[in-house]
C-alpha positions in Angstrom: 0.0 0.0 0.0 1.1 3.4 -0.6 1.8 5.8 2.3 0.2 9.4 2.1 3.1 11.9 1.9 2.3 13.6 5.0 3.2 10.3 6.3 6.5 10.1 5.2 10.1 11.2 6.5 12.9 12.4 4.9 16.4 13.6 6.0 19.5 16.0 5.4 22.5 16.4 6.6 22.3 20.6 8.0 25.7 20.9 9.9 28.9 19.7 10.5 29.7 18.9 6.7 31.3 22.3 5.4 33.3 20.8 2.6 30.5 18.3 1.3 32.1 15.3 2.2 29.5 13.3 3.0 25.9 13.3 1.7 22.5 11.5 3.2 19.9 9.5 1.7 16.4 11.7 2.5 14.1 8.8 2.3 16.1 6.3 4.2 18.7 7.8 6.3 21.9 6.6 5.2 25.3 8.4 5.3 27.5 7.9 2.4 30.7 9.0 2.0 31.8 11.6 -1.2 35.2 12.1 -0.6 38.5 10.6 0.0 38.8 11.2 4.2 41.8 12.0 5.7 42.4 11.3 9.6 45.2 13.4 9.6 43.4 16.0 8.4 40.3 15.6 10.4 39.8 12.4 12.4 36.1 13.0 14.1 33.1 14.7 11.8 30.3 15.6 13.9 27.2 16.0 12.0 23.6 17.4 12.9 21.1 15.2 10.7 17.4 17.0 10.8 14.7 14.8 10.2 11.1 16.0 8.4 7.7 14.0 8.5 5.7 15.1 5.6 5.1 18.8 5.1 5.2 19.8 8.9 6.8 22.4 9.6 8.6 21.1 12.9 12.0 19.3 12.7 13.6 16.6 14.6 17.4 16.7 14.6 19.9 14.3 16.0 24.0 14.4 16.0 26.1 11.8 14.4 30.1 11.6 15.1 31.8 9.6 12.9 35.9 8.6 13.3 38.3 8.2 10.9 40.3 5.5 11.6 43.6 6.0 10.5 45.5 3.8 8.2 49.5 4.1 7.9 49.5 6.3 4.6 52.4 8.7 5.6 55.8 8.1 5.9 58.4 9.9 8.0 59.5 13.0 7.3 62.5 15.2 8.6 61.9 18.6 9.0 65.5 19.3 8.2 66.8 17.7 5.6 70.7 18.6 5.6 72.5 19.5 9.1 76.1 20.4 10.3 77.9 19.7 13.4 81.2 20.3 14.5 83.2 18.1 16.8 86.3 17.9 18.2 89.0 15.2 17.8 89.7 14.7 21.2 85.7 13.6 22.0 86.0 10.2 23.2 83.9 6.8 21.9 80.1 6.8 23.1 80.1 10.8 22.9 76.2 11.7 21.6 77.4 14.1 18.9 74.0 14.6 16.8 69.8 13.9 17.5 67.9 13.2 14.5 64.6 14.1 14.4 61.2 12.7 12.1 57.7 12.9 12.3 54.9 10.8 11.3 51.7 12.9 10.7 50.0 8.8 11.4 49.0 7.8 14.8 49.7 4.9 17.1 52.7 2.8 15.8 52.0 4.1 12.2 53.4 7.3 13.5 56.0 5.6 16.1 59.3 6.3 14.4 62.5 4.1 14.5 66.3 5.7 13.1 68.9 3.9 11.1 72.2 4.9 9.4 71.1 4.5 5.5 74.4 4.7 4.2 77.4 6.1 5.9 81.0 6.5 5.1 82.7 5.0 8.2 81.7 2.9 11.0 83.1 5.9 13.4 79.3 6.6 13.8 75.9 4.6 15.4 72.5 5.9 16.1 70.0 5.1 19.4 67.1 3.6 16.9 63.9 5.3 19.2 65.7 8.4 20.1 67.3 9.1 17.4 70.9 10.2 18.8 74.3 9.7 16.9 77.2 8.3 18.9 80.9 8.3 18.1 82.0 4.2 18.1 85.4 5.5 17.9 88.0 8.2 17.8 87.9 10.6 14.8 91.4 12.5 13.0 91.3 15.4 11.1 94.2 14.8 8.7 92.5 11.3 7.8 89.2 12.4 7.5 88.1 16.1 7.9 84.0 15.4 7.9 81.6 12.6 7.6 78.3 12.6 5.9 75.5 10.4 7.4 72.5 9.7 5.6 69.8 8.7 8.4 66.6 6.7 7.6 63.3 6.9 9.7 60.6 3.9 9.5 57.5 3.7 11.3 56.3 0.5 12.5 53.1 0.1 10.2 51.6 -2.6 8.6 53.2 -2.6 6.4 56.0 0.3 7.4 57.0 3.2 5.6 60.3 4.5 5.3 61.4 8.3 4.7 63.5 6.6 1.8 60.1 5.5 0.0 59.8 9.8 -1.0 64.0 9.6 -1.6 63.9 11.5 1.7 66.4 11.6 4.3 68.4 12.9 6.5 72.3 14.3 5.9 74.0 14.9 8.8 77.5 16.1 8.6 79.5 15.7 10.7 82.9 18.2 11.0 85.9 17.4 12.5 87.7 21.0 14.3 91.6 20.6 12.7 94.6 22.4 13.4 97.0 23.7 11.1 99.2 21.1 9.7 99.0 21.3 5.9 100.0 23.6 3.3 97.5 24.6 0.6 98.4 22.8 -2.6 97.7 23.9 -6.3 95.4 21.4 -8.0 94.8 23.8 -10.8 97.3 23.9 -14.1 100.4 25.5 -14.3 99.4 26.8 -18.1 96.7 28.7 -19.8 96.2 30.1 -23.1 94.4 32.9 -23.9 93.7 35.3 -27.3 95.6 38.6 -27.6 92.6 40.3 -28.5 90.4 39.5 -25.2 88.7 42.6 -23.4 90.1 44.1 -20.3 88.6 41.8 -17.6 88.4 38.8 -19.4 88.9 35.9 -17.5 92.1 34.3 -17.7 92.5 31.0 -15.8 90.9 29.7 -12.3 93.7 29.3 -10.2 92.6 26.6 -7.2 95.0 25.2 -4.4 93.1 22.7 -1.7 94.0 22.8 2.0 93.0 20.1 3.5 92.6 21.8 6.9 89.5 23.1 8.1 87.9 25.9 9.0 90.6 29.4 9.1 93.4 26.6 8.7 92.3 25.9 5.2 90.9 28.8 3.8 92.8 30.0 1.0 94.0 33.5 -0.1 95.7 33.8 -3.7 98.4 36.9 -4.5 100.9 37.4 -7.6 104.4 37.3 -6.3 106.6 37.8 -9.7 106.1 38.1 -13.3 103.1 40.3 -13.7 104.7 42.8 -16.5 103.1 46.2 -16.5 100.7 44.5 -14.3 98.6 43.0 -17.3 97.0 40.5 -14.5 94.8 40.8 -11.6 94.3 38.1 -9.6 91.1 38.2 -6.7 92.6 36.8 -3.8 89.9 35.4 -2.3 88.5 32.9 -5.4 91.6 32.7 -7.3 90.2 34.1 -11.1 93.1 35.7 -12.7 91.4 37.9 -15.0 93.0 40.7 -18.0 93.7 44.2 -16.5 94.9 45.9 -19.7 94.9 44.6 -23.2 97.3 42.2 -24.6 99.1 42.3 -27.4 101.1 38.6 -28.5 103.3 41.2 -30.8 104.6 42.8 -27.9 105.0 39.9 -25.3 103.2 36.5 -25.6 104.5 34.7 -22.6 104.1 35.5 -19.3 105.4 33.2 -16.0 103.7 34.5 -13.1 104.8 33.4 -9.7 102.2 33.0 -7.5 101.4 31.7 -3.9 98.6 30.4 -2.1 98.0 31.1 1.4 96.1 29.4 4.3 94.2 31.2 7.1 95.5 29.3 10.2 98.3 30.6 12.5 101.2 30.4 11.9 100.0 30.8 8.3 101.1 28.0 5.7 101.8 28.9 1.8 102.6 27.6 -1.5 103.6 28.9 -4.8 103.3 27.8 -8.2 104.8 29.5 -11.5 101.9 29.4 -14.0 102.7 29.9 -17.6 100.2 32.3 -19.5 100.2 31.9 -23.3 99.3 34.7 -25.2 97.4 33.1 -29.0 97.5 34.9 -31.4 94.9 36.7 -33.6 94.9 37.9 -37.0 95.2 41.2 -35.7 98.7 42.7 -38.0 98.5 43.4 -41.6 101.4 42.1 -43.6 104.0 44.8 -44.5 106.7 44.7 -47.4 109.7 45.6 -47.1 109.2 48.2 -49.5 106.5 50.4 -50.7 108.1 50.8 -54.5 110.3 47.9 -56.1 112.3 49.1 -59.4 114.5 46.7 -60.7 114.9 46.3 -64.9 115.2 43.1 -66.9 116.5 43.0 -70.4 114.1 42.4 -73.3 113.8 39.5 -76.1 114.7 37.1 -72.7 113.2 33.7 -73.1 109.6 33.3 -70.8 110.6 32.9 -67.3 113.6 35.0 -66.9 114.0 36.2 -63.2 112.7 39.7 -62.7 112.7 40.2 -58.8 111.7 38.6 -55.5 109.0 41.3 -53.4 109.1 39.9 -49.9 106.5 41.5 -47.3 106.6 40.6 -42.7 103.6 39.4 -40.9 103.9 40.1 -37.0 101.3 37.3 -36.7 102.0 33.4 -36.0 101.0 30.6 -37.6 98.5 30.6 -40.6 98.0 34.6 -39.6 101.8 35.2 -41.0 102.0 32.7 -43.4 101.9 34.9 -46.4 100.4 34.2 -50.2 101.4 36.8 -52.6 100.1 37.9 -56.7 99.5 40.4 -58.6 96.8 41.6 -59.3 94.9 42.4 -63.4 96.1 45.5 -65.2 97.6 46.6 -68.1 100.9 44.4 -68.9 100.1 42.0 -65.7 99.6 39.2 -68.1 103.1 39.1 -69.1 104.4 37.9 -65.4 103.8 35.6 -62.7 104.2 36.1 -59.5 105.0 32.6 -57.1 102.4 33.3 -54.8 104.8 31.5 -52.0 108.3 32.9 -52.5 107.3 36.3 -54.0 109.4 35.6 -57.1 108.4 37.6 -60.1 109.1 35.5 -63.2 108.0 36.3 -67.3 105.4 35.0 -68.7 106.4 36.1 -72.2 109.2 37.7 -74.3 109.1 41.4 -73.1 109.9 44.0 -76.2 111.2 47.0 -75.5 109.9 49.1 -78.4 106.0 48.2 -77.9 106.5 48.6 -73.5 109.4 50.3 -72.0 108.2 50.6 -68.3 105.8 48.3 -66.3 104.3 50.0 -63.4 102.3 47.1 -61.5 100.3 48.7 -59.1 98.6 45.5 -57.9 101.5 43.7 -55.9 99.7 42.3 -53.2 100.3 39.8 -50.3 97.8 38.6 -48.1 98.0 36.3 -45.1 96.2 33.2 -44.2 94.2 33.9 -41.1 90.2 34.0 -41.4 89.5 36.9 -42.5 92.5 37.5 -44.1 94.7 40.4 -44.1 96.4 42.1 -47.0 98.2 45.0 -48.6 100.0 46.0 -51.8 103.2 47.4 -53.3 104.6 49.4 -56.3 106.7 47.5 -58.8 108.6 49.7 -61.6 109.6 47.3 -64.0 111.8 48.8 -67.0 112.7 46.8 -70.0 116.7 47.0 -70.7 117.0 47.5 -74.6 118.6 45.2 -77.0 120.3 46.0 -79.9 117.6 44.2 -82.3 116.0 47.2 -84.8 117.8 48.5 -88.2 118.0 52.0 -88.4 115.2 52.8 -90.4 115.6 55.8 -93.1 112.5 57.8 -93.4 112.1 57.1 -97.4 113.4 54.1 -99.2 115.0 56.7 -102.0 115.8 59.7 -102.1 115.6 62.1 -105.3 116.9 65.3 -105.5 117.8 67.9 -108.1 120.1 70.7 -107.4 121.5 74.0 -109.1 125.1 73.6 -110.8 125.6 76.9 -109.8 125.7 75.6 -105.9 128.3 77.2 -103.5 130.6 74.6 -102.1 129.3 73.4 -98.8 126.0 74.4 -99.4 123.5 71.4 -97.9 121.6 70.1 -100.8 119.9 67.2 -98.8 118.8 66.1 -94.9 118.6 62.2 -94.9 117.2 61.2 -91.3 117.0 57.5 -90.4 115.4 56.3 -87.2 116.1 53.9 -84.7 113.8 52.1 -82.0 116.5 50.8 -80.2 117.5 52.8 -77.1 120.7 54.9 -76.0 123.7 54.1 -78.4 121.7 51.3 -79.8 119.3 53.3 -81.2 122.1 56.8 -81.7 122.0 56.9 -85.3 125.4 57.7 -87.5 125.7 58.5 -91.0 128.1 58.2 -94.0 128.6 57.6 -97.4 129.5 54.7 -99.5 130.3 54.7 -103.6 132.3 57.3 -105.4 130.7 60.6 -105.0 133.6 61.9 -107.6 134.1 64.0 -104.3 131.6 66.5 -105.1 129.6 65.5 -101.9 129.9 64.5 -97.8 127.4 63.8 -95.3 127.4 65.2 -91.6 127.5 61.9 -89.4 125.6 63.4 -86.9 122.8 65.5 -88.6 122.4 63.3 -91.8 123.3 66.4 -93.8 124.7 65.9 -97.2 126.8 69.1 -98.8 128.7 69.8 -101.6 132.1 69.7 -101.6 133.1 71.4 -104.6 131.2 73.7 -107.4 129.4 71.2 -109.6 129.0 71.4 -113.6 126.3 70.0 -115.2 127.9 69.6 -118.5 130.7 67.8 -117.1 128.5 65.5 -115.0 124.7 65.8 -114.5 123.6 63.0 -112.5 125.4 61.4 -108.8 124.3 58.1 -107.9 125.8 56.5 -104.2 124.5 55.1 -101.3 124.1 56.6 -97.6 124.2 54.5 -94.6 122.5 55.0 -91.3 124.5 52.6 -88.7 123.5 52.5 -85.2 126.6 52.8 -82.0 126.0 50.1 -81.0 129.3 48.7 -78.8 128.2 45.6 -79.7 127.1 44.3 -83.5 126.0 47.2 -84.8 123.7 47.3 -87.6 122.8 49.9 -90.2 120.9 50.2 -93.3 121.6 51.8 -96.5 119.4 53.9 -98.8 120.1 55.0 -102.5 120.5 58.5 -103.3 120.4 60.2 -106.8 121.3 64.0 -107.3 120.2 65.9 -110.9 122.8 68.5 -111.5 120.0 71.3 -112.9 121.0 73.4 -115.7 121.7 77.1 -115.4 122.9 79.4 -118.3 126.6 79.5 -117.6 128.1 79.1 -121.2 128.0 81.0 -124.0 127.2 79.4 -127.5 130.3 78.2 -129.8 130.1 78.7 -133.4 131.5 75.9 -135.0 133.3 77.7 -137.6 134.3 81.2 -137.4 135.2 83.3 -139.5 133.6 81.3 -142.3 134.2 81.8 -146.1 131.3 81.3 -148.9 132.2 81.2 -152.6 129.3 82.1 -154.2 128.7 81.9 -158.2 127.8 85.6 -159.6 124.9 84.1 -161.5 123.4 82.3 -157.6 119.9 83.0 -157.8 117.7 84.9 -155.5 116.5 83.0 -152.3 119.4 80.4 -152.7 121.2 79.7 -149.1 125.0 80.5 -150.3 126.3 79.7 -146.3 125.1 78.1 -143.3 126.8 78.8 -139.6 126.3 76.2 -136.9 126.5 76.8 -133.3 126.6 75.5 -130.2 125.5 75.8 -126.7 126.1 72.9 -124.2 123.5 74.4 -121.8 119.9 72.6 -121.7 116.8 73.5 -123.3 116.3 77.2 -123.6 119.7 77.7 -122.1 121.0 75.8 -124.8 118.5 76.7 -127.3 120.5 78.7 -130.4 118.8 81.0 -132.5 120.9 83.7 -135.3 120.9 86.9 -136.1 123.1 89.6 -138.3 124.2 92.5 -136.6 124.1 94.8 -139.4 120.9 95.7 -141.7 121.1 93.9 -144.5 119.2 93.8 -147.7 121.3 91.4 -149.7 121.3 88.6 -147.5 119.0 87.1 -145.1 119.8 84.4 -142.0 117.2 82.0 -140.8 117.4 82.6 -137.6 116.8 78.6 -136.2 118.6 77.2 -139.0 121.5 79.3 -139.6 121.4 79.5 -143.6 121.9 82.6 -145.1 119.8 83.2 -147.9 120.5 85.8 -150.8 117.3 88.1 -150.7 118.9 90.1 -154.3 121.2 89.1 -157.5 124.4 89.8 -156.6 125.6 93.3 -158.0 129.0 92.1 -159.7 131.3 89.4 -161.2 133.6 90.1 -158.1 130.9 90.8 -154.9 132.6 90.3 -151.7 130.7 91.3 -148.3 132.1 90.6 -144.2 128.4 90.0 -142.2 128.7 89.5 -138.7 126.3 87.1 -137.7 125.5 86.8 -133.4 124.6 83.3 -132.0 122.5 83.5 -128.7 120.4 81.3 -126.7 117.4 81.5 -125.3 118.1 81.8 -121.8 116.1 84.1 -119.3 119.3 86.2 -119.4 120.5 85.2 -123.0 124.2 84.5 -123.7 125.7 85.8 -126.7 128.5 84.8 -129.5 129.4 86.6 -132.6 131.0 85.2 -135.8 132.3 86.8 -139.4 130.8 85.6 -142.7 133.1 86.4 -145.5 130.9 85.8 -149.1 132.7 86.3 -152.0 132.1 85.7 -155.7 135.9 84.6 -155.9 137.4 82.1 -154.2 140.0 83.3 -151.8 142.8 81.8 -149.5 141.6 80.6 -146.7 142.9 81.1 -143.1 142.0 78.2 -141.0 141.6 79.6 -137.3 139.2 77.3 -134.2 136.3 78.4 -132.9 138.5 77.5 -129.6 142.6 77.4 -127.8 141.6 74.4 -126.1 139.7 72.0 -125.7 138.3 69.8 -122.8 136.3 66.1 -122.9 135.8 63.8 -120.1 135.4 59.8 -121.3 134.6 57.1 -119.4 136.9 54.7 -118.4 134.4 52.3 -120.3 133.6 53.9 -122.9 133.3 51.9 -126.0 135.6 52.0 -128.9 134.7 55.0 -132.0 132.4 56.8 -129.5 132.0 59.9 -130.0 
């Protein structure tokens, strides 16, 4: 059957359960649990339970205490977990020289604690398992053993136990043993260090360490420089030992240093030790390489075969190792192709047969050097090279020929011709000299200097007209000279120097008294030995004549009227010239006669001159 709600109770839980950890079933009472309890945390929960029938307003309430019975879910703990104590060496066996202490946040014998020794490092030591306290088993030395270090376990005595080892805790106790002073400190720190030459002032050099095995003042340790610190590059902290830069280094300058120094204890009397550390200073690409010279000249000779020696450029690095270790070349520009530089040595060698003529002087402007280091350094020289000539070019005259035509009527010494010949050799190689060669009939000479060539006597044009030699243009060289030779020809021009020669003179005509008119009863010939119009002879008479007439080219004499008489006789002077601009005259008699009369033989000249060759051919004329 079904109750009438009015008729029924219910239940909740309305104090003592601030955190909700339990809750209550309202229709039949029962307390359930909705958390994890914890007895340490709270081991009795008092609740007030209020009780309802139906819809009336008035309440019943009752309390309910509940315990929590503990369970053994903590271990013990040490509420220190690291401790010091100091003893002295003269305490006897059995002296309590430490008290461990745990707790156990369990109750009853899960939070009853018992101590043990986990791990220790002598058997000097025991420990009272309840109380906890730490007895010596024997008598303790400094010198063998300056401290101890006891690791101490708690368990409780739960089922099952717990150990403070199960949360890796426990308990180390340290025990120190008081020491007097009877050791020196002693340097367990190197005796070298290195360091780079380009560290910052207060970089840190080396740790220097020295142990004392004492305790307490006896082996504390105090550090100071002695010897060796040059221009105090060092400081040293005498209280950790960090030898650090004071000033910057410089392995150019100095790159050892041996520094003396000692290590002092604390005790009294004080005990010491020294130690000479060695402080290498490495280096850093820091110099630039240097040659020896800014500007190299030397000179080398040209037409040499490829790789003649020209010059070893040699260049200092400061630096050590790989930083002075130095690579040279020379860098592209005009002529660099022609050499080769031995990028070890520095030797300077051709690549090619260097001329002279086409390059005199090499200026290489890109001798460099560098070094090895990362980055690498460099720098660059000035090489002047100059090519040394060889005697290797002819003289070279400016024309292959030379043609020339001069007046006859030249003074002697007068300079007719300047022959000029030029060499691309250099100094006397290429001084040019200059004389003469065939038989100049010694009308001419030549200055061997200027190339000037000069008469040396009046020439004649009708004695020779035309010179044919050869010049030479030779070099001074000292050794095998060379020279070339060119072909000159000289025309003698004409001028009107001579007067025209009659052949004949006087000359006698016979002439019949019956000769009719316009018959040529004479002819005079002349001659001039001058050319063209200079030579050119035309005739004239010198008296008006009606009776006769000369042809003035030809030279006949023509009779113009009948003679007037058996016996005629007439004298007509007839006059040769030539044509020159200022004409040159002759005159000659005619004798005509219609008889014929003795004849007086007389030459046009008192002497005469011919010049023949020596090879002439025979019945020349």
């Amino acid at each position: 059957p079904f109750l009438d709600s009015s008729e029924v109770v219910s239940y909740r839980i309305s104090s003592g359960d601030p955190h909700g950890r339990f809750s209550i079933d309202p229709q039949f009472g029962v307390i359930r649990t909705k958390q994890q309890l914890d007895h340490e945390t709270q081991s009795v929960v008092v609740l007030t339970v209020q009780s309802q029938l139906g819809n009336s307003p008035v309440y019943g309430s009752t309390q309910v205490n509940i315990s929590v019975v503990d369970i053994n879910d903590n271990p013990p703990v040490f509420l220190t977990k690291s401790d010091k104590v100091t003893i002295s060496h003269t305490q006897p066996p059995g002296t309590a020289v430490y008290i461990a202490h745990a707790e156990d946040k369990d109750s009853g014998l899960n939070g009853a604690i018992q101590y043990s020794i986990a791990s220790k490092q002598s058997n000097a030591f025991s420990i009272d398992p309840k109380l906890g306290v730490v007895n010596l088993t024997r008598t303790v030395f400094a010198d063998k053993q300056q401290e101890y270090t006891l690791h101490i376990a708690a368990e409780d005595y739960g089922s099952p136990p717990l150990t403070s080892l199960l949360m890796l805790d426990s308990l180390a106790a340290k025990i120190v043993i008081l020491d007097i002073n009877d050791n020196s400190p002693n340097f367990t720190s190197l005796p070298l260090s290195y360091v780079m030459e380009d560290v910052e002032v207060g970089f840190l050099v080396h740790h220097i360490i020295a142990k004392d095995p004492d305790e307490g003042r006896n082996g504390q340790v105090t550090y100071r420089i002695l010897s060796g610190n040059e221009n105090k590059a060092f400081v040293l902290d005498k209280i950790t030992g960090l030898l650090t830069t004071a000033q910057l280094l410089d392995r150019e300058i100095q790159e050892r240093y041996s520094l003396t120094v000692m290590a002092l204890d604390d005790g009294s009397p004080a005990l010491s030790a020294t130690q000479v550390l060695t402080i290498i200073v490495l280096d850093v690409n820091d110099e630039t390489p240097i040659f020896l010279k800014q500007l190299y000249k030397t000179a080398v000779h040209e037409n040499q075969h490829p790789g003649e020696f020209v010059i070893k450029v040699e260049a200092v690095d400061r630096d050590a190792g790989l930083n002075s270790l130095l690579q040279y070349e020379i860098l592209p520009g005009t002529g660099y192709e022609k050499f080769k530089m031995n990028s070890d040595s520095g030797e300077l060698v051709t690549t090619a047969s260097l001329d002279r003529e086409t390059q005199e002087v090499f200026n290489i402007k890109g001798n460099s050097c560098r070094d090895l280091g990362s980055p690498s350094r460099s720098s660059t020289a000035q090489l002047t090279l100059t090519v040394l000539d060889e005697n290797d070019h002819n003289p070279l005259f400016a024309k292959s020929q030379y043609q020339i035509s001069v007046r006859e009527d030249l003074e002697e010494g007068s300079a007719i011709l300047d022959l000029f010949a030029s060499d691309e050799d250099d100094g006397l190689n290429g001084e040019v000299r200059y004389s003469l060669v065939d038989n100049t009939f010694g009308a001419f000479a030549i200055d061997s200097v200027t190339g000037s060539i000069v008469t040396t006597k009046a020439l004649d044009r009708e004695t020779k007209s035309q010179y044919t030699f050869r010049a030479v243009a030779s070099d001074c060289s000292t050794h095998l000279p060379r020279s070339t030779t060119v072909r000159v020809e000289v025309h003698v021009d004409d001028i009107n120097d001579n007067d025209p020669v009659f052949l004949q003179n006087p000359l006698r005509a016979f002439v019949p008294a019956e000769t009719p008119v316009n018959e040529t009863v004479a002819t005079v010939r002349a001659e001039d030995v001058d050319l063209g119009s200079n030579g050119a002879v035309v005739f004239s008479l010198m008296t008006v004549e009606t009776v006769f007439q000369i042809n003035m080219k030809t030279g006949d004499i023509i009779l113009q009227e009948p003679l007037a008489s058996k016996e005629f006789s007439t004298q007509l002077l007839v006059t040769a010239s030539d044509q020159g601009i200022s004409p040159r005259t002759a005159t000659a008699m005619v004798i005509i006669s219609t008889e014929e009369q003795e004849e007086e033989i007389s030459f046009s000249h008192s002497l005469y001159e011919a010049s023949v060759p020596e090879n002439s051919a025979a019945g020349g004329h």
